[in-house]
VOMI-404407 format. One record per residue (C-alpha): residue number from 1; residue in three letters; x, y, z. Coordinates in pm, whole numbers, plus 50000, padded with zeros to 5 digits. Layout:
NODE   seq   type      px      py      pz
NODE   NUM    Ala       X       Y       Z
...
***
This chain:
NODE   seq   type      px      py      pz
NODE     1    Unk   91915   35264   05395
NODE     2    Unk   91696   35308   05106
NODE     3    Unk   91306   35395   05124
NODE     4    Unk   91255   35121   04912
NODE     5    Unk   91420   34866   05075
NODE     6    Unk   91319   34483   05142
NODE     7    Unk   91184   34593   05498
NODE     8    Unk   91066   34908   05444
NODE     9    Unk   90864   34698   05155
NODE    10    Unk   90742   34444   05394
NODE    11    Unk   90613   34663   05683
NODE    12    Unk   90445   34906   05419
NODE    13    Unk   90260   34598   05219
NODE    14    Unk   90227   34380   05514
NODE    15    Unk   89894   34486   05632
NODE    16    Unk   89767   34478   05290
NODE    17    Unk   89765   34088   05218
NODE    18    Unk   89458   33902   05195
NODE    19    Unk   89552   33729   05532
NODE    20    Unk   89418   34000   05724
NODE    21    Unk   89036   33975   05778
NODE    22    Unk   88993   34318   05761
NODE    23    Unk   89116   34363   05426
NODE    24    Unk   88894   34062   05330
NODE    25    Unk   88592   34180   05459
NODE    26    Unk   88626   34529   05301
NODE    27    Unk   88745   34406   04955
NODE    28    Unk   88358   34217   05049
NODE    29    Unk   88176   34474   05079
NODE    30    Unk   88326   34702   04811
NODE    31    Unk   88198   34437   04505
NODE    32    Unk   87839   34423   04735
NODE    33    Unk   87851   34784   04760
NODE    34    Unk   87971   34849   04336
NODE    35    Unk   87601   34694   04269
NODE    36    Unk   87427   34920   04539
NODE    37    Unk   87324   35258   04538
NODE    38    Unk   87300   35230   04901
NODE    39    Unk   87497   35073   05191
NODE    40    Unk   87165   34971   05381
NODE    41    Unk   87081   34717   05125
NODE    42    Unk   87454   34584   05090
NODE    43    Unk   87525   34438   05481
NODE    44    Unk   87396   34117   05481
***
């Protein structure tokens, strides 16, 4: 079995698609944050 096989592909990159809200919410707050100084002003 390689390490770079199909599956071991899809369980590594799996959690990483845009499907999961968490990855949405913190790809949100890194642009609102890249504009900030502070994390304060950046939750809305």
């Amino acid at each position: 079995m390689s390490l770079f096989s199909k599956r071991n592909k899809e369980v590594l990159t799996g959690p990483l698609n845009l499907d999961n809200p968490i990855v949405g919410q913190v790809l949100g707050i890194c642009s609102a944050l890249a504009v900030t100084s502070q994390l304060k002003p950046a939750i809305v």
